[in-house]
N, C-alpha and C positions, 0 to 999 in steps of 0.2 A: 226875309227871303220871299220874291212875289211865287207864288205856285203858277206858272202859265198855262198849264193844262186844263184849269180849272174852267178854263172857257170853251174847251176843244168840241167841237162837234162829234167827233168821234176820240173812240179811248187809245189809247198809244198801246200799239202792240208788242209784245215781249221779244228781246233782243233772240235771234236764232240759237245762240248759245243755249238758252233754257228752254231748247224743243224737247219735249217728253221721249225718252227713249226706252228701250226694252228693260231696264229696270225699274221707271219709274210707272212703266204699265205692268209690270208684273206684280209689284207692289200693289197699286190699287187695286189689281184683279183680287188678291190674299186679300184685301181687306174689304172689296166688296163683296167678295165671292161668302168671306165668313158673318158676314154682316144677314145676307141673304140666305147663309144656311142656317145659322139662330132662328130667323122667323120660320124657314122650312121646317124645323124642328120643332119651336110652337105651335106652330099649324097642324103638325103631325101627333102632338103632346095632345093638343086641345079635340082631334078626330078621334085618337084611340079613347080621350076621357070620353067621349060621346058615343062611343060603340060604333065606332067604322072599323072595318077587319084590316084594313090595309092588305089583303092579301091578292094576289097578282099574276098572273102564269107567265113565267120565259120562255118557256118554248112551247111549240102548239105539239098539245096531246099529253102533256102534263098538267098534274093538280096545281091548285092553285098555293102557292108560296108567301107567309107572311113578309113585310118588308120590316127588317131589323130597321132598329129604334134612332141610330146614329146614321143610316142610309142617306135617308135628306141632307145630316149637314154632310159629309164627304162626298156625297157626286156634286152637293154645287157648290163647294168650294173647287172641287175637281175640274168641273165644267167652267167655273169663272175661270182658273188658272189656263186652261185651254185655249179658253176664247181671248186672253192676253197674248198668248204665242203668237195665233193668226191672227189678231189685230196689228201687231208690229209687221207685218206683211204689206200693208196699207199708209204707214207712218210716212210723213212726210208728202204725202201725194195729193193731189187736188180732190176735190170732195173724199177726204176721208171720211169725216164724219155721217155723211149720207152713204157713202159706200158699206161702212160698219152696221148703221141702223135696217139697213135694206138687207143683208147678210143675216143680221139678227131676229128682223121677222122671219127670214126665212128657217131659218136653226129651230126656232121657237116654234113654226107650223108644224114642222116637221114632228118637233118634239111631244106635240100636241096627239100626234096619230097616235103616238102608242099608247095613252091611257083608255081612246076613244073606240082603240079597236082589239081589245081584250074579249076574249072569248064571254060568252052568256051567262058564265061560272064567277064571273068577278062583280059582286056588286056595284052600283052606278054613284055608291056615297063614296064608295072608294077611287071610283074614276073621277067624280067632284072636285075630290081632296086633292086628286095628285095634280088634277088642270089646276086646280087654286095655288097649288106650290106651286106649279112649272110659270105661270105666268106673273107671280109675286117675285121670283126670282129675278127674271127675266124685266120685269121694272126695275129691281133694285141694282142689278149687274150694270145693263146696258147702258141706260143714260151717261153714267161715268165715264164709262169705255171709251165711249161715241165722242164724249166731251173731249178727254184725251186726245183721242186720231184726230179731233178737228183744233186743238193748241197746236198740234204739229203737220198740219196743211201750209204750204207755202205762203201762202196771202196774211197769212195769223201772225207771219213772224216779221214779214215787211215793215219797217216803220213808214207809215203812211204819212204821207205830206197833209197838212191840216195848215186853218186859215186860225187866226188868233183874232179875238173881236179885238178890233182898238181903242182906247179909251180916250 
């Protein structure tokens, strides 16, 4: 059997049938989401062995609050499962994928404020710790995500016309 592809300039793209849809991004969210909260949870294993307090204030004019031991992996499994809802928001549309990745800096800037703007009570190893979680997360979640929304951008699923070299 000749493989004719083997010559193509470009790769033949996936029949529209196997466009990623809301269960197959919810699924990868569960698994990158748990993927990403394991190392959250090393991260946070490997801070407490070092003597970082982890401890935090919720609301201003309150002492400061340890962050329980299993915190990291369920808000970012939580937070991946989230960001799979409103990525399926996006599915199927042009620049998804950019559209995703531009949303996600911005989720992640944001997310960023709150370790950085903890009262003068909160040690700065502990604000270290959680920007090193929030932004190891957020490589490990996103790129999939992004990947996803952009298999199911219109142009991904077109099969493109391609020139075959001749022999």
């Amino acid at each position: 059997m000749k493989r004719m592809w083997l010559h193509s300039v470009t790769p033949i793209a996936p029949p529209r049938s196997s466009n990623p849809g809301l269960r197959s991004l919810l699924y990868a969210a569960v698994v990158v989401g748990t993927w990403a909260g394991v190392i959250c949870l090393l991260i946070f294993g490997l801070g407490s062995l070092l003597g970082v307090p982890f401890e935090v204030v919720l609301s201003q004019g309150e002492a400061p609050v340890r962050i329980a031991w299993f915190m990291p992996f369920v808000l970012t499994v939580l937070v991946s499962v989230l960001a799979g809802f409103a990525i399926v928001l996006v599915l199927g549309r042009k620049h998804a994928r950019v559209i995703v990745l531009i949303a996600s800096v911005v989720v992640v800037l944001a997310s960023l404020v709150l370790p950085l703007m903890q009262p003068s009570t909160v040690l700065w190893s502990t604000r270290i710790w959680l920007l090193v979680m929030h932004l190891l997360a957020w490589l490990v979640i996103v790129p999939q995500l992004a990947r996803i929304a952009g298999d199911s951008e219109p142009a991904a699923s077109e099969v493109r016309e391609f020139q075959l070299e001749s022999r």
